[in-house]
C-alpha positions as CSV (number, residue, x, y, z in Angstrom):
1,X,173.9,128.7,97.5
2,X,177.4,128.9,96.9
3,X,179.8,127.0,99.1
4,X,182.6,128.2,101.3
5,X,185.8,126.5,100.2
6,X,187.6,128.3,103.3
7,X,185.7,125.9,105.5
8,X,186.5,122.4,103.7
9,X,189.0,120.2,105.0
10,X,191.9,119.8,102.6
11,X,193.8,116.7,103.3
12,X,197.5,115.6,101.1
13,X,197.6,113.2,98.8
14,X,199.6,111.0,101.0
15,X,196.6,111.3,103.5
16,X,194.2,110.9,101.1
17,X,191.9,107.3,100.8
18,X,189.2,105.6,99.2
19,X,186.6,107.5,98.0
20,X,189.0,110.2,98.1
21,X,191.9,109.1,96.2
22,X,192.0,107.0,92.8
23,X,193.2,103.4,93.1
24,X,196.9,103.3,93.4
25,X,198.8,101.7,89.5
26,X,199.4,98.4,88.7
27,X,202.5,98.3,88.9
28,X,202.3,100.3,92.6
29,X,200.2,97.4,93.8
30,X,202.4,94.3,91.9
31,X,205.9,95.4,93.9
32,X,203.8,96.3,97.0
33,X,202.4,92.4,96.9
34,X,205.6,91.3,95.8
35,X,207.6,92.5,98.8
36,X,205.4,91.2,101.2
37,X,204.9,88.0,99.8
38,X,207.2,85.4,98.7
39,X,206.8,85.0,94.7
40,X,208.8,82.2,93.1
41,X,209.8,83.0,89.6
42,X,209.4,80.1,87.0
43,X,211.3,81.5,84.5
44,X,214.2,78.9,84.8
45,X,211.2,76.3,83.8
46,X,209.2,77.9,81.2
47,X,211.4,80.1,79.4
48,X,211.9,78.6,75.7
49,X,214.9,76.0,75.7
50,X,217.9,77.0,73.5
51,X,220.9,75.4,72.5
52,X,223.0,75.8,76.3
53,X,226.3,74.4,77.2
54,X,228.7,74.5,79.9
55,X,228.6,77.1,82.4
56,X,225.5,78.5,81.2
57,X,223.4,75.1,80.7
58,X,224.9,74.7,84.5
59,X,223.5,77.7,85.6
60,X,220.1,77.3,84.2
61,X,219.9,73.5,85.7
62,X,221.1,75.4,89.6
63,X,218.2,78.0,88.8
64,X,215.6,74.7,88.4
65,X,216.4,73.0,91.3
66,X,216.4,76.2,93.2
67,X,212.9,76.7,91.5
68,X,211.9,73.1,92.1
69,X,213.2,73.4,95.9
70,X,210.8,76.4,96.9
71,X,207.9,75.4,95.3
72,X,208.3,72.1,97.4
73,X,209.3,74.0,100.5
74,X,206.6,76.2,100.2
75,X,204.2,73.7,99.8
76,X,204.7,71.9,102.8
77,X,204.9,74.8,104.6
78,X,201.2,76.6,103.5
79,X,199.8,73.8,101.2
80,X,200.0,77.2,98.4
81,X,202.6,78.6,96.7
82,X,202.5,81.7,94.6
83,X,204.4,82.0,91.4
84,X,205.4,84.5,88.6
85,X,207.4,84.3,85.3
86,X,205.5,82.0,83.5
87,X,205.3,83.8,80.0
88,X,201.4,84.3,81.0
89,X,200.5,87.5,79.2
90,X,198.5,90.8,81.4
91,X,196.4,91.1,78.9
92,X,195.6,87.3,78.6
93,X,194.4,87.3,82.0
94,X,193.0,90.5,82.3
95,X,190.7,89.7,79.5
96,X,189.4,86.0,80.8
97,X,188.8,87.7,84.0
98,X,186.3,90.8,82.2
99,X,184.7,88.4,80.4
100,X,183.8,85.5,83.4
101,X,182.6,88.5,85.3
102,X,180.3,89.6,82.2
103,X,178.9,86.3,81.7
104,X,178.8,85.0,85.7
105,X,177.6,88.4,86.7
106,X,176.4,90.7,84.6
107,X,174.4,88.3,81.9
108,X,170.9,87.3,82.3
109,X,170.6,84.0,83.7
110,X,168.8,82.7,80.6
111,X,172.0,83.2,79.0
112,X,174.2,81.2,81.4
113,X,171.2,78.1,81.4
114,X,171.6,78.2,78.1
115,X,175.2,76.0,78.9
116,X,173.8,73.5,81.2
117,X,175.0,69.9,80.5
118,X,174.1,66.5,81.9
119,X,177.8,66.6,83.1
120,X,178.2,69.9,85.0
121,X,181.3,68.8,86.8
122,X,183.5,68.9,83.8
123,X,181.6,71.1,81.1
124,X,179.0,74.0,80.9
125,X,177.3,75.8,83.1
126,X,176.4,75.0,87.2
127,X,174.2,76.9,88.8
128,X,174.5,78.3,92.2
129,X,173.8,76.1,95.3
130,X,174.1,73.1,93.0
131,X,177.4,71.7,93.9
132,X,178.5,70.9,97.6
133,X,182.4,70.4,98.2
134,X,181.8,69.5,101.8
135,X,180.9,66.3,100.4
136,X,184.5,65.2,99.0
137,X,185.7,65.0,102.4
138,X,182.7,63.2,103.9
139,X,181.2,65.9,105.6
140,X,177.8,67.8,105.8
141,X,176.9,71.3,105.0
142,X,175.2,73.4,103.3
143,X,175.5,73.4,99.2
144,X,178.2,76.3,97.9
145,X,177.1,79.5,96.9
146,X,179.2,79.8,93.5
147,X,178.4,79.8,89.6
148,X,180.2,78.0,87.8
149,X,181.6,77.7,84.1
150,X,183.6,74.6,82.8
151,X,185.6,73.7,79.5
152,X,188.2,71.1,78.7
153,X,190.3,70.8,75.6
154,X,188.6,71.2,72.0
155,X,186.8,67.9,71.5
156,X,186.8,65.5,68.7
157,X,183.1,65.7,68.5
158,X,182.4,69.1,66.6
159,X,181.4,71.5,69.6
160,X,178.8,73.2,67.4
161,X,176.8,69.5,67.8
162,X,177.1,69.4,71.7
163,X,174.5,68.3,73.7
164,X,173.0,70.6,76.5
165,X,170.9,69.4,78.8
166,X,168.0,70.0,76.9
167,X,168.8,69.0,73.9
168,X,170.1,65.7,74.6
169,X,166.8,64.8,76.7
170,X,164.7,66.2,73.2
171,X,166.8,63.7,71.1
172,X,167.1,61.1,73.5
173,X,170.6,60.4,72.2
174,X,173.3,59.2,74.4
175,X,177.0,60.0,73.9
176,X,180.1,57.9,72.6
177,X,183.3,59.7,74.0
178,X,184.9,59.8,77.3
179,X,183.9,62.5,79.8
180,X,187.2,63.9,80.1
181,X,186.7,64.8,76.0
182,X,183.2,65.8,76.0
183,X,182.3,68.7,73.7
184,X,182.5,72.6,75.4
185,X,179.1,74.0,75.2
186,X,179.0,77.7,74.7
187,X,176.0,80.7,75.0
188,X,174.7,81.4,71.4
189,X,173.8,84.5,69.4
190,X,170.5,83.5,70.2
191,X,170.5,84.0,74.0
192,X,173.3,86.8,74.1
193,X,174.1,89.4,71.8
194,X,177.1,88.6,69.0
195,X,179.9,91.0,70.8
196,X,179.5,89.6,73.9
197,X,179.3,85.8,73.2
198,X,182.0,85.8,70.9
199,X,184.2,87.9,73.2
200,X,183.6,85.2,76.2
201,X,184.2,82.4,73.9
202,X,187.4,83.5,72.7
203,X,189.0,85.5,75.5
204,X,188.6,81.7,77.7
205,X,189.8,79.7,74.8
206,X,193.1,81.9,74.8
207,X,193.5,81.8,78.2
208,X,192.7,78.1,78.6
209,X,195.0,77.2,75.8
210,X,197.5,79.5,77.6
211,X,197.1,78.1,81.0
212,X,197.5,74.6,79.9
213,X,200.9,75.5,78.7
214,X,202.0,77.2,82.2
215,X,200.7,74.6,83.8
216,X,203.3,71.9,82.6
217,X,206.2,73.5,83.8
218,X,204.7,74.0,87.2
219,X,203.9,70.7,87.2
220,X,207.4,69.2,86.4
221,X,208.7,71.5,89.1
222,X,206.8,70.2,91.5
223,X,207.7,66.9,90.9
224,X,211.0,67.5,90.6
225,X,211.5,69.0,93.9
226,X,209.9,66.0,95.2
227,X,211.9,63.5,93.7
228,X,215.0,65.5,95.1
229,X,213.6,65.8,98.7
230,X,212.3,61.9,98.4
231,X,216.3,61.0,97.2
232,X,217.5,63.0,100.2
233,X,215.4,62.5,102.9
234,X,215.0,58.4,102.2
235,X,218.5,56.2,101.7
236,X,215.8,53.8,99.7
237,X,212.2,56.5,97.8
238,X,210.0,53.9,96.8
239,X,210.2,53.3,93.5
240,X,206.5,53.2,92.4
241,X,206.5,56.4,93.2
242,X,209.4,57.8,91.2
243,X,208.1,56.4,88.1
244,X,204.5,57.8,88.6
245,X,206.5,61.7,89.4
246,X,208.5,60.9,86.3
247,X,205.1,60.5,84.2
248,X,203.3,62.9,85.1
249,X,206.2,65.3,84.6
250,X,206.2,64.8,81.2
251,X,204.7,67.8,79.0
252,X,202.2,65.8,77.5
253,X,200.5,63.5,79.8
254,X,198.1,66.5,81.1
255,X,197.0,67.5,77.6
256,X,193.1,66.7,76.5
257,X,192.4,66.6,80.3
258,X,192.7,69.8,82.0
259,X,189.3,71.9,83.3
260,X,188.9,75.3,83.4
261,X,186.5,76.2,85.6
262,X,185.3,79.6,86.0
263,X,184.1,80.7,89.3
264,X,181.7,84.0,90.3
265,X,180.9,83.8,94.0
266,X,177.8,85.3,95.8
267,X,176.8,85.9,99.4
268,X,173.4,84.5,99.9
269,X,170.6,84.6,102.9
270,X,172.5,82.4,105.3
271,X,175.0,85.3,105.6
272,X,172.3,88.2,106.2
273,X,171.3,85.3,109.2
274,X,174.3,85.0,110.6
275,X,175.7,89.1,110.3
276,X,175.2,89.1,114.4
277,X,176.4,86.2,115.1
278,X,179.9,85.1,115.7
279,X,180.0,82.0,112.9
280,X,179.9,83.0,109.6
281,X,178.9,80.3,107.0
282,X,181.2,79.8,104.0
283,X,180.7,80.6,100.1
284,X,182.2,77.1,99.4
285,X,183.2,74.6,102.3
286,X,186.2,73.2,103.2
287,X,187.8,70.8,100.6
288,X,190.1,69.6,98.7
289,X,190.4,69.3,94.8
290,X,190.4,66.2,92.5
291,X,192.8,66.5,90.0
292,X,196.6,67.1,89.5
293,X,197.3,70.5,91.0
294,X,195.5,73.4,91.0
295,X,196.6,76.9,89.6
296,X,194.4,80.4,90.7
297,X,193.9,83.7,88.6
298,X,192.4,85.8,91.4
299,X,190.7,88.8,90.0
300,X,190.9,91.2,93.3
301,X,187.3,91.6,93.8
302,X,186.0,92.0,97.4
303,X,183.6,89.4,97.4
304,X,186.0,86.4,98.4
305,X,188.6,85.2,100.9
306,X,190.2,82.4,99.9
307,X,191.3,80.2,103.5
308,X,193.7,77.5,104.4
309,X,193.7,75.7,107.6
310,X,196.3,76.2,109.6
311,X,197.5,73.5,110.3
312,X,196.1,69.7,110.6
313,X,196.3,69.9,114.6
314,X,194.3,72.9,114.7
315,X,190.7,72.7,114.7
316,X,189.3,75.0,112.9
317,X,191.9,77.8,112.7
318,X,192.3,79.2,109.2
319,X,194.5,81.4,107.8
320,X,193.3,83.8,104.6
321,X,195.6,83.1,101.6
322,X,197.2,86.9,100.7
323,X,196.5,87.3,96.9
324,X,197.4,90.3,94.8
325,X,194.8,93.2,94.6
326,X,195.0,93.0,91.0
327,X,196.5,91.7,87.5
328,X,200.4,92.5,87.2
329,X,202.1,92.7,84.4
330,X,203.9,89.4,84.9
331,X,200.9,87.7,86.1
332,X,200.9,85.7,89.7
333,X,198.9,82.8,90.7
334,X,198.0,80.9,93.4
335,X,198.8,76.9,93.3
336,X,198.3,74.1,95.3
337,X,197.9,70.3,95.6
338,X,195.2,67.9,94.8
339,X,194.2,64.7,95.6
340,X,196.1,63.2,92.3
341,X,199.4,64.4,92.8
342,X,199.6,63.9,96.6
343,X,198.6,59.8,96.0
344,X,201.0,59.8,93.5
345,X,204.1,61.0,95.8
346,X,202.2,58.8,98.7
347,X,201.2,62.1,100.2
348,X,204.7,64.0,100.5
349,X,202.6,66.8,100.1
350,X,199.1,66.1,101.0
351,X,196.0,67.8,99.5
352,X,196.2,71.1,100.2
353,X,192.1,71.6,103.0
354,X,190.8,75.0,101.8
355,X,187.6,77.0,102.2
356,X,186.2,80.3,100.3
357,X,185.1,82.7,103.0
358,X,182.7,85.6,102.2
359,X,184.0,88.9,102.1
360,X,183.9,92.6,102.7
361,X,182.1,93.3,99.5
């Protein structure tokens, strides 16, 4: 039977919305983010350094501390900041992102068991409901509903001879090197096909390698908008403290520690429980991280809401973090503190208490 096209509703393209209309570019969806949200550029701190004098070395040192100053500002304002211009390549990111969601969510779980390690909390693979973050603050709750992927710097032991789980209980063996530079562990031909192994291995080793160096700079901005506001705000900044900013702002005290974890979340039963009821549970529970600060690639899936609280006199009030719907082309991510940096500036800016919420998808 043929159908009447006098009697369908034609609607503009302006009027037009999902499943109706294609996703809006890119680039559409970057300057609609960006003029919403407030994006610091850190180009004044990652560009390459050249050769500057005078007014032009003057003008580059007023663009830092102007950096430096809203990073801070923003900080201690939301406990994130979002920020731009760090040479990060759209392709770079784009790329780590397909290939976490082809291993995390698409790849049989063989594959992804195939990376356990004795040490899941800085390399290889953690399974889902294995880890509980309610427990670095003390508290009680259920264990997250996350998979999990980890790497560190190339290690000095050959990463071809790491130990997985099962291999170092077959051997018996026990290892010699720090955990901080234990060996990557990585899927094999054997469990996943060639393309798709290779393609994981070396789309997170670009990106890690990558990361590491935008990390740095935000790093030293941070702690240089510190040191400015501690100077300004105290007639006497304890001097412990300087020295410890001054250290850690150096480009190469974070190398051969950083971790990369990859993250693929997953609603579970306790949601399906709870869809009448008024409390939802969380995909992870409220926390805050470990290390030195930590910096987001949000893939604008559906699946996630990343939360902070609102504020510490609140009780349980939380606000969603806005993140961009997709990759730009001058990548933005989402930073905040952890527990490192906030003893080392004797909590000028406190760990930044955040939960991942489930979401529409």
């Amino acid at each position: 039977m043929a159908m009447d096209e006098s009697k369908l509703q034609m609607l503009p393209p302006k009027k037009r919305s999902f499943p109706f209309a294609p996703q809006s570019s890119s680039k559409a969806d970057s300057a609609s983010f960006e003029s919403s949200s407030v994006v610091v550029d850190m180009t004044a701190y990652c560009k390459q350094a050249s050769q500057q004098q005078g007014e032009e070395k003057e003008t580059q040192e007023a663009a830092k501390r102007d950096c430096a100053s809203e990073i801070v500002r923003q900080l201690k304002h939301d406990g994130f900041v979002l920020v731009k211009g760090t040479g990060m390549s759209q392709q770079v990111c784009q790329d780590a992102l397909d290939n976490t969601h082809a291993f995390l969510q698409e790849a049989d779980e063989s594959v992804r068991r195939s990376c356990l390690t004795k040490d899941r909390a800085r390399r290889g693979y953690s399974p889902m409901c294995t880890e509980n973050f309610a427990s670095l603050i003390g508290e009680d709750g259920p264990n997250d509903l996350v998979r999990k992927f980890r790497i560190g710097p190339p290690s000095l032991v050959a990463e071809s001879g790491a130990q997985t789980e099962s291999s170092s209980a077959t051997s018996g063996t026990t290892s010699n090197y720090s955990p901080l530079h234990s060996p990557n562990v990585w899927p094999s031909n054997e469990v996943w096909d060639e393309h798709s192994s290779t393609a994981f291995r070396n789309a997170t080793e670009t990106y890690y390698d990558e990361i590491c160096k935008a990390s740095h700079p935000i790093v030293e901005a941070i702690c240089h908008g510190i040191m400015v506001e501690q100077q300004q705000q105290q007639s006497n900044p304890d001097q412990q403290s300087t020295l410890s900013l001054q250290a850690i702002a150096r480009k190469d005290i974070l190398d051969h520690t950083s971790i990369l974890t990859l993250l693929g979340y997953r609603k579970g039963t306790r949601h399906k429980k709870t869809q009448k009821k008024r409390h939802i549970h969380p995909l992870v529970a409220a926390h805050t991280d470990v290390g030195v600060i930590t910096v987001l690639l949000f893939d604008g899936g559906n699946s996630a809401v990343l939360q902070r609280k609102s504020s510490p006199s609140e009780n349980d009030q939380w606000t969603d973090v806005t993140l961009p719907a997709m990759v730009p082309e001058d990548p933005i991510f989402v930073v905040n503190i952890a527990d490192c940096l906030s003893e080392l500036s004797n909590n000028f800016l406190p760990s930044t208490l955040h939960r991942v919420m489930p979401g529409s998808g």
